[in-house]
Backbone as a chain_set.jsonl record, in Angstrom:
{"seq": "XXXXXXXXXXXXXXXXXXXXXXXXXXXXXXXXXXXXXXXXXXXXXXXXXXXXXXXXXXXXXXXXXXXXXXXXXXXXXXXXXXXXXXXXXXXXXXXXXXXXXXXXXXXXXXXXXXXXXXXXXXXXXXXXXXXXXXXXXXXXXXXXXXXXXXXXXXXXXXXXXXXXXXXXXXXXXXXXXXXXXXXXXXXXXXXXXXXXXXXXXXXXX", "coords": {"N": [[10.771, 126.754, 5.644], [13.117, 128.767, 3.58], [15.072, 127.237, 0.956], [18.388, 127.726, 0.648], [19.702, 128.883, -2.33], [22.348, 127.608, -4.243], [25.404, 128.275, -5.753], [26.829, 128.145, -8.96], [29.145, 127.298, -9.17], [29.807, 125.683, -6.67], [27.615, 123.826, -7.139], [29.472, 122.482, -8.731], [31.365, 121.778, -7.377], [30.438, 119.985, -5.367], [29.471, 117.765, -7.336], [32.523, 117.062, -8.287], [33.448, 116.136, -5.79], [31.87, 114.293, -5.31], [32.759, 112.356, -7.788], [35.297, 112.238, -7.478], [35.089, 110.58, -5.512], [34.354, 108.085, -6.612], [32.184, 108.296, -7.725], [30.905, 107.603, -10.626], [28.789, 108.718, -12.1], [28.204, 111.172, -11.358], [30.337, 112.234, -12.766], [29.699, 112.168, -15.062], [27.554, 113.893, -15.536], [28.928, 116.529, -14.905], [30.235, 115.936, -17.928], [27.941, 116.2, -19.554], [26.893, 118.935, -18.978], [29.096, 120.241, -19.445], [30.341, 119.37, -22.011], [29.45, 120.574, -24.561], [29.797, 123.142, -24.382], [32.764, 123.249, -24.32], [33.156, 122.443, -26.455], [32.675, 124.609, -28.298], [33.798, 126.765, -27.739], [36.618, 124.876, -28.217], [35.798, 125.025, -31.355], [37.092, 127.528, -31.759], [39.654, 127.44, -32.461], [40.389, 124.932, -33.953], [39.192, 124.158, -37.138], [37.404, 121.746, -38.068], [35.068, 119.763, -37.707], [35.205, 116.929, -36.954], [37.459, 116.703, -35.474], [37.375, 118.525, -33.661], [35.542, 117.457, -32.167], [36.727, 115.246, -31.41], [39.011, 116.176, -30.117], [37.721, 117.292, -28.211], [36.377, 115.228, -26.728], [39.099, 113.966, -25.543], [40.022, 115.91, -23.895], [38.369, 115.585, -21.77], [38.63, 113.182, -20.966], [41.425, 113.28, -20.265], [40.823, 115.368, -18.053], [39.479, 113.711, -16.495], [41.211, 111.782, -15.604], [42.787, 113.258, -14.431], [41.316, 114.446, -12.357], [41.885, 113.651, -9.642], [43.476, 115.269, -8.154], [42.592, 118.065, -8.245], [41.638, 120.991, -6.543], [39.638, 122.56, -5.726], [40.635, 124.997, -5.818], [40.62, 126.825, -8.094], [37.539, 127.638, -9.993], [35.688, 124.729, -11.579], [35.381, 124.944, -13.947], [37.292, 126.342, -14.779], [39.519, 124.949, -14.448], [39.11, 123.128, -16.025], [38.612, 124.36, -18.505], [41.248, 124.901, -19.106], [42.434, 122.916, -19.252], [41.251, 122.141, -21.643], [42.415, 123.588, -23.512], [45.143, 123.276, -23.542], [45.134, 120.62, -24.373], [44.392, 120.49, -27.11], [45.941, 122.618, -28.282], [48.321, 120.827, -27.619], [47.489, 118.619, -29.395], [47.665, 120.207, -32.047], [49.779, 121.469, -32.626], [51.3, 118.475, -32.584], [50.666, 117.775, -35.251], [51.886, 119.927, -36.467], [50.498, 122.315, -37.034], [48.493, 125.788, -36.31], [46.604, 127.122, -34.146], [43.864, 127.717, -35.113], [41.709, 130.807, -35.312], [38.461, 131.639, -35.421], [36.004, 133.867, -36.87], [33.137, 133.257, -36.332], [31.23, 132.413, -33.921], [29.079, 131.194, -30.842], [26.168, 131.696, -29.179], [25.054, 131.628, -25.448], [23.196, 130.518, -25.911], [23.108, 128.931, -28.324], [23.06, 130.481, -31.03], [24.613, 131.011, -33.654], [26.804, 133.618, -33.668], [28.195, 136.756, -35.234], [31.633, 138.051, -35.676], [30.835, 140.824, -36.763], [28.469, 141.408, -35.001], [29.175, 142.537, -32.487], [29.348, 145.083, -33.542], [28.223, 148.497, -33.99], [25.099, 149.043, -35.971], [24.882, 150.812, -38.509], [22.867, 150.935, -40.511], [23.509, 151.766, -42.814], [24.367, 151.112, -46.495], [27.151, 151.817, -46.451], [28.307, 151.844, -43.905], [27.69, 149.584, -43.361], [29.913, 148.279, -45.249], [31.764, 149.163, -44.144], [32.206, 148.231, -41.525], [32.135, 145.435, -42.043], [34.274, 145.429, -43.029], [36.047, 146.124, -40.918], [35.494, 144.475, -39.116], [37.164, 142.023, -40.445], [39.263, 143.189, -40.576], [39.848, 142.715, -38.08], [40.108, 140.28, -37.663], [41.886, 139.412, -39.097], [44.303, 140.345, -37.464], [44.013, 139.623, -35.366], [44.632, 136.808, -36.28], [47.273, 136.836, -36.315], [48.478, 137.581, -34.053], [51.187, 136.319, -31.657], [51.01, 133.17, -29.449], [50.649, 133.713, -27.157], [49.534, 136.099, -26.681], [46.916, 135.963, -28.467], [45.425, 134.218, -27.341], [44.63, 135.297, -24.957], [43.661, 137.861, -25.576], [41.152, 136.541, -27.23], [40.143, 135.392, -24.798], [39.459, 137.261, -23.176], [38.057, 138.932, -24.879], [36.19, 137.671, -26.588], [34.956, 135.452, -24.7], [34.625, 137.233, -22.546], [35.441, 136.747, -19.708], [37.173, 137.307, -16.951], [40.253, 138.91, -15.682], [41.475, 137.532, -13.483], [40.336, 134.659, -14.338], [41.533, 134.515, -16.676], [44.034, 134.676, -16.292], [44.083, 132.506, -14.358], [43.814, 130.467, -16.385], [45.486, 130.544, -17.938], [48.204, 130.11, -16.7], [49.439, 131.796, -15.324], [50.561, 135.587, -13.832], [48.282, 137.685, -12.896], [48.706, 140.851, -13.84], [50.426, 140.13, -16.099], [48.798, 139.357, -17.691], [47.074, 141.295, -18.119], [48.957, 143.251, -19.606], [49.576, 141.313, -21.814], [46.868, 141.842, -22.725], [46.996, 144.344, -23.069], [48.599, 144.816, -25.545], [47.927, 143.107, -27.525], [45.107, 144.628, -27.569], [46.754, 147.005, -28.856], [48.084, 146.208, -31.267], [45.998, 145.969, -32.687], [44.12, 148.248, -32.678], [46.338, 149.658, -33.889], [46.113, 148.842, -36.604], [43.418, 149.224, -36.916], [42.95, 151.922, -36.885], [43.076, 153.279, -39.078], [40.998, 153.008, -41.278], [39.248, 153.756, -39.124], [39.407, 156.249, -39.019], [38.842, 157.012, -41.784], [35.67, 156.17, -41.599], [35.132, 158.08, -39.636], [34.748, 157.256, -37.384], [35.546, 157.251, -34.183], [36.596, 154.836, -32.558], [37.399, 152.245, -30.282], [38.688, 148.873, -30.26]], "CA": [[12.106, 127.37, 5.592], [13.318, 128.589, 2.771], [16.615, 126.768, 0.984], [19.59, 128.534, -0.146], [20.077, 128.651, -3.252], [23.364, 127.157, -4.437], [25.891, 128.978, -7.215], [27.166, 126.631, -9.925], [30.705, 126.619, -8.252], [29.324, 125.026, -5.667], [27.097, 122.715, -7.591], [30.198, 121.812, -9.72], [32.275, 121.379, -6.436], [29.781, 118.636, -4.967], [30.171, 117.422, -8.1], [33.654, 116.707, -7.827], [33.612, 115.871, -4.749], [31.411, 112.644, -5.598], [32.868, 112.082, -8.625], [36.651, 111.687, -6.822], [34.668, 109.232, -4.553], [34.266, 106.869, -7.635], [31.13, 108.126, -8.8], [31.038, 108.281, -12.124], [27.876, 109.221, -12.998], [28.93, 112.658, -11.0], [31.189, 113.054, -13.764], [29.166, 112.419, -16.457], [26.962, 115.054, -15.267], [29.616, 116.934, -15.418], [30.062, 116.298, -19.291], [26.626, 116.764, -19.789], [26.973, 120.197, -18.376], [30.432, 121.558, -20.289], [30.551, 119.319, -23.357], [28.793, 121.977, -25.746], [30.777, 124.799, -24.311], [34.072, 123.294, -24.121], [33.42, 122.038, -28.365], [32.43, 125.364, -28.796], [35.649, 127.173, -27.647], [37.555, 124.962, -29.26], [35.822, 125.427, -32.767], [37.811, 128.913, -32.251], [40.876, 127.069, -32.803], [40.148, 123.94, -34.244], [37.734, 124.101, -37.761], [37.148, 120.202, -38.685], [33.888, 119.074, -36.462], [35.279, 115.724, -36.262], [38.712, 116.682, -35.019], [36.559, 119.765, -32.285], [34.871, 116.398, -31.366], [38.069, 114.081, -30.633], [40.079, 116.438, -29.057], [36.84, 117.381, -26.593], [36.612, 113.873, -25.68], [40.136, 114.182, -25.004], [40.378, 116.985, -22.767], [37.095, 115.239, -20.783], [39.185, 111.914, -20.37], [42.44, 113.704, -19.251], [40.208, 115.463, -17.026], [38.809, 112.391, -15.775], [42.469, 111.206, -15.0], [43.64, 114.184, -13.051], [40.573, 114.613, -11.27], [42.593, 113.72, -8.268], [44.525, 116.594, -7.967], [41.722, 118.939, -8.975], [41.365, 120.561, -4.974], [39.217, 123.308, -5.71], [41.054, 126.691, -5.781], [39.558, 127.359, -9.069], [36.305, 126.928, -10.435], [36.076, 123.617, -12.159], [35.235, 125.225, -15.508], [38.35, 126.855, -15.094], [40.664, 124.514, -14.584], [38.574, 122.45, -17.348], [38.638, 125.138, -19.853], [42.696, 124.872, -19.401], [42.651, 121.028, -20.408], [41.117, 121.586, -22.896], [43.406, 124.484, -24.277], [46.539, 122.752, -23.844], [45.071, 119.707, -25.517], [43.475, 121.695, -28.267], [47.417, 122.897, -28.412], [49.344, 119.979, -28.329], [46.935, 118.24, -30.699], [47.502, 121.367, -33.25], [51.49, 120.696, -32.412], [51.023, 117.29, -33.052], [50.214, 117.799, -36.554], [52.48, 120.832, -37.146], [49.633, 122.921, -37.145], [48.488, 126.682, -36.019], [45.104, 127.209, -34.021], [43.518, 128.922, -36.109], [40.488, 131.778, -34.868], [37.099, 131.537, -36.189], [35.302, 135.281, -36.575], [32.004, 132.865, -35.942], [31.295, 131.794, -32.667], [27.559, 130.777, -30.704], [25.841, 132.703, -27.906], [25.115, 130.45, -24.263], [21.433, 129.572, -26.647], [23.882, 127.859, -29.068], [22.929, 130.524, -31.769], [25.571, 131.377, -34.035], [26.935, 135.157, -33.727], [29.262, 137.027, -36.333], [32.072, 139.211, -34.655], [30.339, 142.016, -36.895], [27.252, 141.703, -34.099], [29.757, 142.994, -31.79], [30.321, 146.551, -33.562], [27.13, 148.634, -34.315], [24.834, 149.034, -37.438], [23.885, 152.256, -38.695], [21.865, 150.475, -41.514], [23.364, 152.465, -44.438], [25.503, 150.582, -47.01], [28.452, 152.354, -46.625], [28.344, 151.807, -42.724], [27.557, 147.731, -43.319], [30.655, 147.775, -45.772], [33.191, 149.562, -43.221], [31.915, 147.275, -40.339], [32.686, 144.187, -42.444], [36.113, 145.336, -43.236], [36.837, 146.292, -39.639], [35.301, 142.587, -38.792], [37.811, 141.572, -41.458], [41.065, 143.462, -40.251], [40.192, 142.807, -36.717], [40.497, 139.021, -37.402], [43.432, 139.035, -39.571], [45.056, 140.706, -36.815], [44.451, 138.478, -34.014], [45.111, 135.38, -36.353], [49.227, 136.814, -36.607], [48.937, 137.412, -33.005], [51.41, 135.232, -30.759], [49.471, 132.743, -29.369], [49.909, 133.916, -25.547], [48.222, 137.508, -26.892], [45.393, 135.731, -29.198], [44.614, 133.247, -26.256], [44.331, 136.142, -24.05], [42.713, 138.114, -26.013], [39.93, 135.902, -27.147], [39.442, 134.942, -23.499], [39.113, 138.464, -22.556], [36.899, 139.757, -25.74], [34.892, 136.949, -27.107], [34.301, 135.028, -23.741], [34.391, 137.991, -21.376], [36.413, 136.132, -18.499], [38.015, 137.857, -15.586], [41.504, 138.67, -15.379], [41.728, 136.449, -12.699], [40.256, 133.693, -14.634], [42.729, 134.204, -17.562], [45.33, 134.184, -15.274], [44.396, 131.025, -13.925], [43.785, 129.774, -17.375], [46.866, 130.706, -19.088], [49.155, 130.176, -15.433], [50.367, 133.437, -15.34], [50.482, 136.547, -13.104], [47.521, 138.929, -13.487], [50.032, 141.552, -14.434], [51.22, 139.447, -17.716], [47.295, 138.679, -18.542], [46.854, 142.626, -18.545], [50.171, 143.309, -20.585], [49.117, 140.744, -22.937], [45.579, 141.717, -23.673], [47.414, 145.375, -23.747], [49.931, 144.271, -26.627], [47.036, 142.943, -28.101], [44.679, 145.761, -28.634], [47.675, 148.322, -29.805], [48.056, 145.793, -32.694], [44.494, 146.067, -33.348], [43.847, 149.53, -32.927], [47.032, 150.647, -35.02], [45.425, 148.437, -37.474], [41.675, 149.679, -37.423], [43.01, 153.207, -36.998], [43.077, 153.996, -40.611], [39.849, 152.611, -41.417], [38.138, 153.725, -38.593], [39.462, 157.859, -39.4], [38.116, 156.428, -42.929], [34.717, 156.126, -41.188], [34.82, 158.701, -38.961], [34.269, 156.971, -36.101], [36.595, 156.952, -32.653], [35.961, 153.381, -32.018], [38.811, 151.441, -30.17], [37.763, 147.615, -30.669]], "C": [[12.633, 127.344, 4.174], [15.015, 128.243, 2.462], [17.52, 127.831, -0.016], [19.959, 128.38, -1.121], [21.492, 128.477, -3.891], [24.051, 127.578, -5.723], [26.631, 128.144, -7.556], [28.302, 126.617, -9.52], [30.496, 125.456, -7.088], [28.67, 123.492, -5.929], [28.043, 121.639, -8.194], [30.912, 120.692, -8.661], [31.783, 120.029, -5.772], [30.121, 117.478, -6.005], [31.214, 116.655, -8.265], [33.94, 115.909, -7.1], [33.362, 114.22, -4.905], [32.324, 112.142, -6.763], [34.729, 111.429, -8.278], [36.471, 110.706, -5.811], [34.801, 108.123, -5.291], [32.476, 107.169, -7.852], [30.926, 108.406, -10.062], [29.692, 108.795, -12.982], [27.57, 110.748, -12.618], [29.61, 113.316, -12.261], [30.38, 113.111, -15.079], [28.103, 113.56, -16.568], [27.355, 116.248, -15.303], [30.311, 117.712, -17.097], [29.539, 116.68, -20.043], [26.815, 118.072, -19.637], [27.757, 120.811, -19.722], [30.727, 121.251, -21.683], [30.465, 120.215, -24.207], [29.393, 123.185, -25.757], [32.187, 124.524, -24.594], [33.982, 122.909, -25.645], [33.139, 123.623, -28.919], [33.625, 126.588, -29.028], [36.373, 126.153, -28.507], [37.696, 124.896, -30.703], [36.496, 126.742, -32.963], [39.043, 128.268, -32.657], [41.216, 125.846, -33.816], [39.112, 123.874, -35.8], [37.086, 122.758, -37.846], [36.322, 119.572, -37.636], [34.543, 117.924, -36.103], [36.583, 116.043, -35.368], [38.322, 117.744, -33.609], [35.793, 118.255, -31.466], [35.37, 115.133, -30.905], [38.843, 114.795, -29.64], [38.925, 117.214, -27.428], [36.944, 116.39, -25.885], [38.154, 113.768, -24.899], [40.126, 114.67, -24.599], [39.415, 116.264, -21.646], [38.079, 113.89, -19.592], [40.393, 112.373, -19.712], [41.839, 114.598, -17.938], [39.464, 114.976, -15.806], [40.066, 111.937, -14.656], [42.967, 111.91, -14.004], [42.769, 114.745, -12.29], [41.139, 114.552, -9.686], [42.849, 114.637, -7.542], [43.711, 117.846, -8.045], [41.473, 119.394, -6.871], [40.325, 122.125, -4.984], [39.897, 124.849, -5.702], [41.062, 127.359, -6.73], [38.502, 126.871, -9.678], [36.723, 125.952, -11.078], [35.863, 124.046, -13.446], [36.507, 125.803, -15.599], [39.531, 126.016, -15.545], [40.47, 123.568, -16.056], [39.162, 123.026, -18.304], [40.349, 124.972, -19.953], [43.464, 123.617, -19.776], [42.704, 121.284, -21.426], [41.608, 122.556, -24.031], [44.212, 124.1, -25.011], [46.373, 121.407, -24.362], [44.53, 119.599, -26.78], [45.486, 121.939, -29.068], [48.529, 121.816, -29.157], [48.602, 118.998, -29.72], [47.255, 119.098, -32.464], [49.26, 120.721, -33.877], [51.751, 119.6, -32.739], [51.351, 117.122, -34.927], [50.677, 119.079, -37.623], [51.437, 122.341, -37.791], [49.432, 124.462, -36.186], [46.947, 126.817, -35.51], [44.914, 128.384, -34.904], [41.381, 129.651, -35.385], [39.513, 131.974, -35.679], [36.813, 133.05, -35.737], [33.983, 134.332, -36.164], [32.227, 132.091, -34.637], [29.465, 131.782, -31.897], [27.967, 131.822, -29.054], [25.658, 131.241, -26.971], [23.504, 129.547, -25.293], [22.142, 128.479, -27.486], [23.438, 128.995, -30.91], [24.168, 130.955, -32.689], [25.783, 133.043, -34.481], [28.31, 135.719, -34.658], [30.407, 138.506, -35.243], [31.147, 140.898, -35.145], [29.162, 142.532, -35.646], [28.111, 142.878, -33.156], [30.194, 145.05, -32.144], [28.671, 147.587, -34.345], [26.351, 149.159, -35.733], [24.52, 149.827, -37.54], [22.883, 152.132, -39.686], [21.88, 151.871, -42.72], [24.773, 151.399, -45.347], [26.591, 150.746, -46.87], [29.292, 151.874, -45.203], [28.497, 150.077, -42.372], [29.301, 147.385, -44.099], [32.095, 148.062, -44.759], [32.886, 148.741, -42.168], [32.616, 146.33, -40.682], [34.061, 144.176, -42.832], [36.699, 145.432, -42.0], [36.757, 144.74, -38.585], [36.755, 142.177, -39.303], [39.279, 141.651, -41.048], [40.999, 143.216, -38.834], [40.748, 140.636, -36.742], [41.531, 138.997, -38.04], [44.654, 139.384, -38.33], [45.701, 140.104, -35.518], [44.79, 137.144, -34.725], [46.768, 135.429, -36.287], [49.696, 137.272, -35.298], [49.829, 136.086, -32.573], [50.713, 134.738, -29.994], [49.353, 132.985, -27.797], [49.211, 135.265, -26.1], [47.002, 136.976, -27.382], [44.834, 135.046, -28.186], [44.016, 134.344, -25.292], [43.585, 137.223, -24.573], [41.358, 138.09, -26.465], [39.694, 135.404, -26.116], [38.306, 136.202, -22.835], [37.743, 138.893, -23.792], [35.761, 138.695, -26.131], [34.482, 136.285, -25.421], [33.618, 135.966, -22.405], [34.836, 137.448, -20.16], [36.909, 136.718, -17.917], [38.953, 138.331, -15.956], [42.257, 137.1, -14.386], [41.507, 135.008, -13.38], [41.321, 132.794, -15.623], [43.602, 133.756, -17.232], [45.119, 132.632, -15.036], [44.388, 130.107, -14.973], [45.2, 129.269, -18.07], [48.001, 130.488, -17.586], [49.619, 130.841, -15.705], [49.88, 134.127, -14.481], [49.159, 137.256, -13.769], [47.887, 139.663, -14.227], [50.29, 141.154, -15.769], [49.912, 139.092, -17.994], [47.213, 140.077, -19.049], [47.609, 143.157, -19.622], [49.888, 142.253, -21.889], [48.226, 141.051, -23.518], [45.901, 143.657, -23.967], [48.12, 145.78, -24.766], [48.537, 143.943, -27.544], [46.322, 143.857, -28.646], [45.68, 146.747, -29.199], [47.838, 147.772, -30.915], [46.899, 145.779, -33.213], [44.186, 147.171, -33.448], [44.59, 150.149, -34.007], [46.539, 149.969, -36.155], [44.591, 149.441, -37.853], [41.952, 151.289, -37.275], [42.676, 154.097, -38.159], [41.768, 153.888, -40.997], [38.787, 153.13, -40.328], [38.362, 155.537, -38.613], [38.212, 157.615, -40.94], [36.558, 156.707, -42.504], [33.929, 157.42, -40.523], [34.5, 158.378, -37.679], [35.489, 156.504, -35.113], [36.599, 156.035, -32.199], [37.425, 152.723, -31.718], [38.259, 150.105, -29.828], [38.629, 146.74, -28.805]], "O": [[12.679, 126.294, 3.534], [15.963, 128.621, 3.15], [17.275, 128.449, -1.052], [20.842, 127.521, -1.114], [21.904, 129.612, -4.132], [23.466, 127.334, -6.778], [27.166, 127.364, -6.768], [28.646, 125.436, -9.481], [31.215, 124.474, -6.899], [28.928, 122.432, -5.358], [27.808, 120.433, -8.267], [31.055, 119.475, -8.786], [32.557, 119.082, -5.63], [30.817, 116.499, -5.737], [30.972, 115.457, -8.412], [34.617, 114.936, -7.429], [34.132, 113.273, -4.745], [32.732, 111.047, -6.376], [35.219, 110.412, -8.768], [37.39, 110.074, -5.289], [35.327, 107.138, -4.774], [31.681, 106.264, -8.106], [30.779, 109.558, -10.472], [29.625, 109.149, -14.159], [26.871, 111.474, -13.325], [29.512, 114.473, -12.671], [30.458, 113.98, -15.946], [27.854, 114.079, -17.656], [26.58, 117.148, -15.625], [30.645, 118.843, -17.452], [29.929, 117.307, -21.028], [26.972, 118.46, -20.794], [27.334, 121.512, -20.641], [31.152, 122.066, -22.502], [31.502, 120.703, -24.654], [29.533, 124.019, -26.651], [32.867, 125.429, -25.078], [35.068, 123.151, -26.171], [33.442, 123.799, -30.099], [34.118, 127.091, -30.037], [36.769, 126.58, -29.591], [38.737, 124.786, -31.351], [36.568, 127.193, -34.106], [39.521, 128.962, -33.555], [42.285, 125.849, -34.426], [38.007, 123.426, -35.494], [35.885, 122.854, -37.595], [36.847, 118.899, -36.749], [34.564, 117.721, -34.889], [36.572, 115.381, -34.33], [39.026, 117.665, -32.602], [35.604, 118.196, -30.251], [34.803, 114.24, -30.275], [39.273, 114.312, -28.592], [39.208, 117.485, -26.261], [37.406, 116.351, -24.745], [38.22, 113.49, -23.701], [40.511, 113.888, -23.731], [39.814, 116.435, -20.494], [38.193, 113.709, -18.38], [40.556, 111.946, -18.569], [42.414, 114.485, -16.855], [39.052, 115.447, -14.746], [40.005, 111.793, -13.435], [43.465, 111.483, -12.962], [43.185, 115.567, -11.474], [40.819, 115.314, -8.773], [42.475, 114.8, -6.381], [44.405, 118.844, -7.852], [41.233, 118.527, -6.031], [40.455, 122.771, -3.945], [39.125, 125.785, -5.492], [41.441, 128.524, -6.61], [38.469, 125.667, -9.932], [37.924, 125.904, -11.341], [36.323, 123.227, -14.242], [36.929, 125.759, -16.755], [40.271, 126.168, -16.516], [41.33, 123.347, -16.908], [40.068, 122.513, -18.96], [40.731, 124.915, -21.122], [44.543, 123.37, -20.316], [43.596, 121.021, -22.233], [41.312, 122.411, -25.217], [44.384, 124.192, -26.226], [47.389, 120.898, -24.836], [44.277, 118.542, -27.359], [45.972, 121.461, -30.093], [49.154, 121.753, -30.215], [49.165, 118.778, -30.793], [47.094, 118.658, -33.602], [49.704, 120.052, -34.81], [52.77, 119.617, -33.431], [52.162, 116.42, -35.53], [50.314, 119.332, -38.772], [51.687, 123.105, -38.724], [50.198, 124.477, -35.223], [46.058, 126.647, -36.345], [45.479, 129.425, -35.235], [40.33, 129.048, -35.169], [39.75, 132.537, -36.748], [37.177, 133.508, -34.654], [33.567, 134.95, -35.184], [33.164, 131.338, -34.37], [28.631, 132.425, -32.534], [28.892, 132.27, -28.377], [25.934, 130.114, -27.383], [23.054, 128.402, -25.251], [21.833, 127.292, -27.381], [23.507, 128.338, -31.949], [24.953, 131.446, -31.878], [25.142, 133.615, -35.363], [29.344, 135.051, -34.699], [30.061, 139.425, -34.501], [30.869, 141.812, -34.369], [28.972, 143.717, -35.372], [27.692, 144.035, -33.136], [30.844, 145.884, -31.515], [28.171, 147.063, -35.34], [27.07, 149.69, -36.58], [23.645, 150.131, -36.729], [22.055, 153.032, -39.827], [21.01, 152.576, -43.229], [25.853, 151.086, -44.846], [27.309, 149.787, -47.152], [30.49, 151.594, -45.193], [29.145, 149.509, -41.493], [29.936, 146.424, -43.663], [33.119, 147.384, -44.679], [34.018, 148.455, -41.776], [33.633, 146.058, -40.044], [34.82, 143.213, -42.941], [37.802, 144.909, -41.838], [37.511, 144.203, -37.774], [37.566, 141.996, -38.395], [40.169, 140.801, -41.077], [42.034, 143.46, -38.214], [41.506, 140.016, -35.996], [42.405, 138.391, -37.42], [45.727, 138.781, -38.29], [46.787, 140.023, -34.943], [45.228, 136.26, -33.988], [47.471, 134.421, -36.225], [50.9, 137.428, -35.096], [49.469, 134.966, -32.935], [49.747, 135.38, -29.582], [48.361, 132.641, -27.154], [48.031, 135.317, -25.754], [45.968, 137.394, -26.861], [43.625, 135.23, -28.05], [42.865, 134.178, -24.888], [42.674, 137.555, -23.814], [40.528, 138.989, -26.329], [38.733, 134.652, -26.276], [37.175, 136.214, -22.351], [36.592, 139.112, -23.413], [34.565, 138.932, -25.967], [33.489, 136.848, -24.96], [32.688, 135.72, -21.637], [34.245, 138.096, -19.296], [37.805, 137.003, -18.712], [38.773, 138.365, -17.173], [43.066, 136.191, -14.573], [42.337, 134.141, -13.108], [41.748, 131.64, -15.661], [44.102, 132.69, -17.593], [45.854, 131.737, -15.454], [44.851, 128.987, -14.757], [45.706, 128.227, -18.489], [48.966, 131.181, -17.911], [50.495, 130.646, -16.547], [48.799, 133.739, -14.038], [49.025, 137.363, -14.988], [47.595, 139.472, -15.408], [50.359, 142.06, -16.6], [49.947, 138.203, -18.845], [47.261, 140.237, -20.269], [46.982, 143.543, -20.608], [50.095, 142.718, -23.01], [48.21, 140.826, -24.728], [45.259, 144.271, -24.82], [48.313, 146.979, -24.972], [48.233, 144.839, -28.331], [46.477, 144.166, -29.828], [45.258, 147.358, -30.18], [47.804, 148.554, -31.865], [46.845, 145.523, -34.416], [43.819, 147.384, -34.603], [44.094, 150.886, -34.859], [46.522, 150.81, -37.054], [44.763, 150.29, -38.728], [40.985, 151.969, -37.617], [42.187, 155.226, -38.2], [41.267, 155.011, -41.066], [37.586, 152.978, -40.551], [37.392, 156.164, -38.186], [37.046, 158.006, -40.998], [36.091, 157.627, -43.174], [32.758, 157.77, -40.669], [33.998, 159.198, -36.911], [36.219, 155.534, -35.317], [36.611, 156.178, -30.976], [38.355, 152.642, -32.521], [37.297, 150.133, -29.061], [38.307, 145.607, -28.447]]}, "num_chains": 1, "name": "protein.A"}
């Protein structure tokens, strides 16, 4: 007989499950799992490795604490990934500080990808130099975003995340995730507009 194969919500949820029993080596399995992703998100906000590698542990251990409460009605990476936002946040706050958005960021291999990957090469100089400026003005643009549009934005473009997930990320209505990541590109487009007539190319980022 063959067994059913089990989708990582599920795996996470067992998971959990033990891990609110008092097992703790549930949870560390756990850390094992999301550490690398959850330091990796917050090198978008965060540059200083050691400070991406205090405030992970921190989000892990407040996650540890409110495990309780954790009852499943969103994935556990979800509600994770929203620890470790808002302690990514107040850490920044803390210190009078502004997350600040990396254009570099890693694929699920761990290799490191440039937003230029994201926009395509025609492999003529002229084509490499307007790419790298539209790289260029697309990040200046989201770093003077407010930070519910840049959060929602980089959820939606660099991670590729749901609506729904945003939503549950950012606690908000669907509705106000959409309106945000729509506020968002019009400041990016009226940006790259000029530059991308410049080019010739119809490209809305």
């Amino acid at each position: 007989m063959l067994l059913e194969k089990r989708t990582e919500r599920e795996i996470d949820q067992e998971l959990v499950s033990r891990a609110q029993a008092g097992d703790k080596r549930a949870f560390e399995l756990l850390v094992a799992k999301y550490q690398r992703r959850i330091a990796r998100l917050l090198s978008r906000l965060i540059r200083d490795p050691g400070e991406i590698e205090d405030v992970t542990q921190e989000a892990f251990i407040k996650a540890y604490r409110a495990l309780p409460s954790f009852r499943g009605e969103s994935a556990f990476y979800t509600w994770l990934y929203r620890i470790a936002i808002n302690t990514a946040k107040n850490y920044l706050a803390s210190l009078g500080r502004r997350p600040q958005l990396s254009a570099d960021y890693e694929d699920e291999d761990g290799e490191t990808l440039d937003a230029a990957a994201q926009i395509p090469d025609y492999h003529t100089p002229e084509s490499e130099l307007a790419n790298r400026e539209i790289v260029r003005t697309v990040n200046e643009v989201v770093e003077t975003l407010p930070d519910e549009l840049r959060t929602a934005i980089t959820l939606r473009e660099m991670e590729g995340l749901s609506y729904e997930d945003i939503a549950s990320m950012m606690n908000c209505p669907i509705g106000t995730v959409r309106s945000r990541i729509f506020r968002a590109r019009e400041a990016i487009s009226a940006k790259l507009k000029p530059l991308l007539e410049t080019v010739g190319k119809d490209r809305r980022w």
